[in-house]
C-alpha positions in Angstrom: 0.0 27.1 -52.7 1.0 30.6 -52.6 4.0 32.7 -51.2 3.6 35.4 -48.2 5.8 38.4 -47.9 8.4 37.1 -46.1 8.9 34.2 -48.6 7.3 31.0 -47.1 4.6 29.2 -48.1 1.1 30.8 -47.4 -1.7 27.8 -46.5 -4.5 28.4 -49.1 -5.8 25.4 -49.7 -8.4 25.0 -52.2 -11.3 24.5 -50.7 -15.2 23.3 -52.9 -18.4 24.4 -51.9 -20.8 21.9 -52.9 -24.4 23.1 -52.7 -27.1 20.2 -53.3 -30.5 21.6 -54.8 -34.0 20.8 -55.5 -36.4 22.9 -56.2 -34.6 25.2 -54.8 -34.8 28.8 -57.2 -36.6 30.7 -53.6 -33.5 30.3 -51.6 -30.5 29.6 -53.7 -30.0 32.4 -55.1 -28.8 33.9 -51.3 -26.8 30.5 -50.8 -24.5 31.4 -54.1 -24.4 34.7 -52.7 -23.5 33.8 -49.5 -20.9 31.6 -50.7 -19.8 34.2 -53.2 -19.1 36.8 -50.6 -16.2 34.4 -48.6 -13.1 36.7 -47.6 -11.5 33.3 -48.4 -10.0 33.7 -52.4 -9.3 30.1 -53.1 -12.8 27.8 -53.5 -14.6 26.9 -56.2 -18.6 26.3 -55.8 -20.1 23.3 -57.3 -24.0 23.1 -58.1 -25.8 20.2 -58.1 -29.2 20.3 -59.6 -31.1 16.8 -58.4 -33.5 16.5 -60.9 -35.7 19.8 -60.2 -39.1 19.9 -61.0 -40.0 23.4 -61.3 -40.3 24.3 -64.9 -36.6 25.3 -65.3 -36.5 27.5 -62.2 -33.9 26.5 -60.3 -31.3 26.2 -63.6 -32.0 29.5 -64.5 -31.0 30.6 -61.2 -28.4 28.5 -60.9 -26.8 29.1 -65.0 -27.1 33.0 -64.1 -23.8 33.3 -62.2 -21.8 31.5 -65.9 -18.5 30.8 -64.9 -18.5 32.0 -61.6 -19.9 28.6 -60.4 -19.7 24.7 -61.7 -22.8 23.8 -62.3 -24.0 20.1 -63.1 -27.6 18.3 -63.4 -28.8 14.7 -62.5 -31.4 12.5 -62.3 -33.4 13.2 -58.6 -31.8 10.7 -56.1 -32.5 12.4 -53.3 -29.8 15.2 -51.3 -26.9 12.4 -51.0 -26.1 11.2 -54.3 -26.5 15.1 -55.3 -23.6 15.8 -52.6 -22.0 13.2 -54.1 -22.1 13.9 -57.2 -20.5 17.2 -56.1 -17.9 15.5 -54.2 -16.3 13.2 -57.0 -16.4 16.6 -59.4 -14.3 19.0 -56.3 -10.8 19.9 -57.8 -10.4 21.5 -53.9 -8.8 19.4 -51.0 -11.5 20.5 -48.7 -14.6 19.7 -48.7 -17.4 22.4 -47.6 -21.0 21.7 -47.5 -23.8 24.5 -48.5 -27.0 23.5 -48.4 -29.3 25.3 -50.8 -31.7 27.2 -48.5 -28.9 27.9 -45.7 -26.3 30.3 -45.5 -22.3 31.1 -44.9 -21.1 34.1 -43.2 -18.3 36.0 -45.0 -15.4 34.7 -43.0 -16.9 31.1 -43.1 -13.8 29.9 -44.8 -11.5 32.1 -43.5 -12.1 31.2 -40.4 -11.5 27.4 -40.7 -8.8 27.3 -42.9 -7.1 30.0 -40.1 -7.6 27.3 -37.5 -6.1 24.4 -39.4 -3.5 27.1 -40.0 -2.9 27.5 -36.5 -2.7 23.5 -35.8 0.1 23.8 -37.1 0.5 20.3 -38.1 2.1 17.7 -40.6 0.8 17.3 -43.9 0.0 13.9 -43.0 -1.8 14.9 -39.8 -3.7 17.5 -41.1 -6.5 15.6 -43.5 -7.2 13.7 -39.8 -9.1 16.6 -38.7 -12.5 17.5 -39.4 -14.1 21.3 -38.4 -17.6 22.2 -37.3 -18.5 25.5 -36.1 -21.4 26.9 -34.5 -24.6 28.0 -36.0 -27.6 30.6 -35.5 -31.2 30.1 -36.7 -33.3 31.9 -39.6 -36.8 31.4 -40.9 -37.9 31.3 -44.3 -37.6 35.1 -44.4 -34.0 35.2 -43.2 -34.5 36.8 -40.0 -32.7 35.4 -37.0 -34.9 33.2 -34.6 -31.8 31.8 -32.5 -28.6 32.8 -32.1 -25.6 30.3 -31.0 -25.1 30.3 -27.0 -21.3 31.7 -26.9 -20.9 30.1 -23.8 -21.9 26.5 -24.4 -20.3 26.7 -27.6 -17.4 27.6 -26.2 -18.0 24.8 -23.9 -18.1 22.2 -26.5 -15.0 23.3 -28.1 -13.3 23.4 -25.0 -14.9 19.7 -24.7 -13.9 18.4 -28.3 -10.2 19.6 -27.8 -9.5 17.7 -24.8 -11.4 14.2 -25.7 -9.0 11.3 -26.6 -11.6 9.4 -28.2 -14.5 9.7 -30.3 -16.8 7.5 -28.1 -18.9 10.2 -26.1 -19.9 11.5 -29.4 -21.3 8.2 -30.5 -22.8 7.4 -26.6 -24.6 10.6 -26.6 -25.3 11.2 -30.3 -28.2 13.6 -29.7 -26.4 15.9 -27.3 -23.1 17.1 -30.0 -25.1 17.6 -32.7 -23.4 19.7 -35.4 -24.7 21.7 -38.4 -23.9 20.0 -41.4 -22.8 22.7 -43.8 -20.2 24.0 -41.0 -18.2 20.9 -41.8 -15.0 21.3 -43.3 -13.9 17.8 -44.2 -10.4 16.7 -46.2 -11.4 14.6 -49.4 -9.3 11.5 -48.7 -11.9 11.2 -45.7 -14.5 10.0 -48.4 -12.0 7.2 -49.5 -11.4 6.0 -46.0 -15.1 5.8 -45.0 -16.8 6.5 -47.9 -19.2 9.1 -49.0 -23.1 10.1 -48.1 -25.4 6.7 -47.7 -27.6 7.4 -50.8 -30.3 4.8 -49.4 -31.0 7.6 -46.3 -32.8 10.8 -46.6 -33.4 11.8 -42.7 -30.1 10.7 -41.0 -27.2 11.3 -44.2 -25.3 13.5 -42.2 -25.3 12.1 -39.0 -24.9 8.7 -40.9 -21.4 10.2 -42.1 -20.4 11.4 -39.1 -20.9 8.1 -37.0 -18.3 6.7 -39.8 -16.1 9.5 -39.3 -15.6 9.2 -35.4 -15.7 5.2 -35.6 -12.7 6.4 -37.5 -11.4 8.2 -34.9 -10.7 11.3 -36.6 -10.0 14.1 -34.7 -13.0 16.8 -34.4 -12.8 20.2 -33.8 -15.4 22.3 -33.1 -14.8 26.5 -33.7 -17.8 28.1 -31.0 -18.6 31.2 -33.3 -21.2 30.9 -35.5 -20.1 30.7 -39.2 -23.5 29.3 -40.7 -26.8 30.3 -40.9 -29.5 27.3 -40.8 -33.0 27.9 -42.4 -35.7 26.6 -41.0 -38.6 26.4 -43.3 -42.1 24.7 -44.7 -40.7 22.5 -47.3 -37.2 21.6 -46.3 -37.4 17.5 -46.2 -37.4 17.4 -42.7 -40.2 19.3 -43.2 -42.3 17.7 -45.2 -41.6 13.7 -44.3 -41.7 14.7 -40.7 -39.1 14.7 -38.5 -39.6 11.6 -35.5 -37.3 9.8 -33.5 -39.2 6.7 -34.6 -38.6 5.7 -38.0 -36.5 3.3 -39.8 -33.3 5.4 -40.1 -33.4 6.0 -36.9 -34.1 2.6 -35.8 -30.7 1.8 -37.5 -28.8 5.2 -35.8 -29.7 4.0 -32.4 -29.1 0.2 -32.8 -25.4 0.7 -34.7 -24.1 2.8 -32.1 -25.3 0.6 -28.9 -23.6 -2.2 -31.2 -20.4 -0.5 -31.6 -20.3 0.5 -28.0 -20.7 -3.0 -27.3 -18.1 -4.2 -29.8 -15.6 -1.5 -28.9 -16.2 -0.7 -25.2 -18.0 -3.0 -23.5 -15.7 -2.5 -20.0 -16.9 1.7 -20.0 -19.9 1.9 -18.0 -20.2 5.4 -18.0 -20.5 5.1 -21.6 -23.5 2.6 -21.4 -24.9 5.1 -18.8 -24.8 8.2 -21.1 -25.7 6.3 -24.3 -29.0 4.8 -22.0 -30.1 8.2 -20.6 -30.2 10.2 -23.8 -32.0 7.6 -25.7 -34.5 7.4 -22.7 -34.9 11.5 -23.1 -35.2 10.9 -27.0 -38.3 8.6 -26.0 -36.3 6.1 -27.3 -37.2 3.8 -24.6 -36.2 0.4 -25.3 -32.6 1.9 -26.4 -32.1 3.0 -23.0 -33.9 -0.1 -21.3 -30.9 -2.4 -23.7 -28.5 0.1 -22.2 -29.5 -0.2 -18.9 -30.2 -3.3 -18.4 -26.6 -4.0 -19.3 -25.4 -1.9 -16.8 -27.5 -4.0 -14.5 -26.3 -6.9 -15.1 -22.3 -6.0 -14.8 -23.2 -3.6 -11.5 -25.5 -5.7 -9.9 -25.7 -3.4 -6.5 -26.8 -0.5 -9.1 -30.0 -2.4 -10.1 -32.5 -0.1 -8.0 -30.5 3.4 -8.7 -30.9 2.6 -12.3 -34.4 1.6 -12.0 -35.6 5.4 -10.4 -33.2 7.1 -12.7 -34.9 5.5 -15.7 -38.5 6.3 -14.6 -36.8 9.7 -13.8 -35.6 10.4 -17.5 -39.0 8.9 -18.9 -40.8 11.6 -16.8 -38.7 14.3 -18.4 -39.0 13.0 -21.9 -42.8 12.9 -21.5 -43.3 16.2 -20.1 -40.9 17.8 -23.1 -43.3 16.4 -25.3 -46.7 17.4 -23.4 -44.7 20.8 -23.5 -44.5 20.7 -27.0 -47.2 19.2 -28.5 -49.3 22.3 -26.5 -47.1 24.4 -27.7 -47.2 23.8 -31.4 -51.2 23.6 -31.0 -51.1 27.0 -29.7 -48.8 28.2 -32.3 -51.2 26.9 -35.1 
């Protein structure tokens, strides 16, 4: 903790990047950069090299920048145990996620330990709340393909600052869907619900974050884009192919209708929300579970449920039609 000019104490928390990396010497290189170049003064970036395969590639880059990051080597175990590797090495309080072949803006930092700044709350209040922020889209060549929709970001903050609760975000848990290296996240929330589920490789963050708001913790979301995703040919989602049908997500779905359930069983709208954006997902017995709940505690509903169903299902089929055409077309 340092002093400002007037005399009181200036909030600098200390603040670890942890960058997870396999095989990673084509894009991490920028990320070190990127993470280099924060307006923020007090981090520390910690390297994780999961058991690269690429003749030495990625340690070179990584053992170039000497004491300017923390650099450490494992066994591969996949991106989890790598992040948590990093995250029982952090000397920070904060915990800031950089994925290897992604990107912070300058004022990444900056910006979020402003905002906690400006919460202006208790010492004991403040680890309770975790950041996101928006994001814009890059290819492999780091030229913007999307840019974050100031609007609906904006939206969703406005959204997230108002909610009581945490249970939207698990009903609809396709629709707030965050980028996981805007998180800033307070390390004592890893001893409350734990760290990164080594066991998944698809769903690890959003894994996390189900624990997080089944905590209750309160999430904050700042709409300007302070990350820079990569999409690319051999990211993991990538190359084991992304699917709302697989056994992670077969687990995602089923825990959260469960905990909605267990939690709020008397919240129809809940049930409603949860059923609808599983049915868009083409996760179609998730929403029939859901729905046919609501059917059987609204009885006089029954019908209205039934068209709005085969609505959704139409919807979900034609995005997929739309897409399947369109990624034919593009090949």
């Amino acid at each position: 903790m340092k002093f400002d000019v007037s005399g009181q104490h200036a909030f600098e928390p200390m603040v670890s990047i942890v960058i997870p990396v396999y095989n990673g010497s084509n894009y991490l290189k920028e990320a070190i950069d990127s993470a280099l170049s924060q307006t923020y003064a007090n981090f520390e970036i910690i390297v994780v090299n999961d058991g690269s395969r690429d003749q030495g590639a990625t340690r070179e880059v990584a053992l170039s920048y000497g004491k300017r990051i923390r650099y450490f080597e494992k066994e591969n175990g996949g991106s989890s145990s790598a992040l948590n590797m990093g995250i029982a090495a952090m000397t920070g309080e904060w915990f800031s996620w950089l994925s290897h072949d992604d990107l912070y803006t300058p004022a990444k930092l900056e910006e979020q330990v402003k905002y906690l700044e400006r919460l202006q709350l208790s010492n004991e209040e403040l680890p309770n709340q975790i950041l996101f922020a928006a994001s814009d889209l890059i290819d492999g060549r780091g030229r913007t393909i999307r840019r974050a929709k100031k609007k609906d970001c904006e939206t969703i903050a406005r959204f997230l600052w108002a909610m009581k609760g945490n249970e939207c975000l698990i009903a609809e848990p396709t629709k707030y869907t965050f980028h996981g290296c805007s998180c800033l996240v307070h390390k004592s929330v890893f001893k409350t619900v734990g760290v990164f589920n080594e066991d998944l490789r698809l769903l690890n963050d959003l894994d996390l974050w189900f624990r997080i708001y089944a905590a209750d913790y309160k999430i904050h979301y700042l709409p300007e884009a302070l990350v820079k995703g990569r999409i690319h040919e051999k990211q993991v989602s990538k190359t084991i192919g992304y699917s709302y049908h697989n056994p992670e997500q077969e687990m995602f779905w089923k825990r959260s209708m469960d905990w909605l359930m267990l939690h709020h069983p008397e919240n129809r709208q809940l049930f409603f929300l949860y059923g609808r954006n599983a049915y868009l997902k083409t996760r179609n017995d998730d929403g029939d579970r859901a729905f046919a709940y609501l059917a059987s505690v609204q009885p006089s509903q029954r019908v209205k449920l039934f068209f709005l169903k085969r609505i959704y299902k139409s919807r979900a089929a034609a995005h997929t039609l739309i897409k399947k055409v369109y990624l034919k077309l593009k090949t």
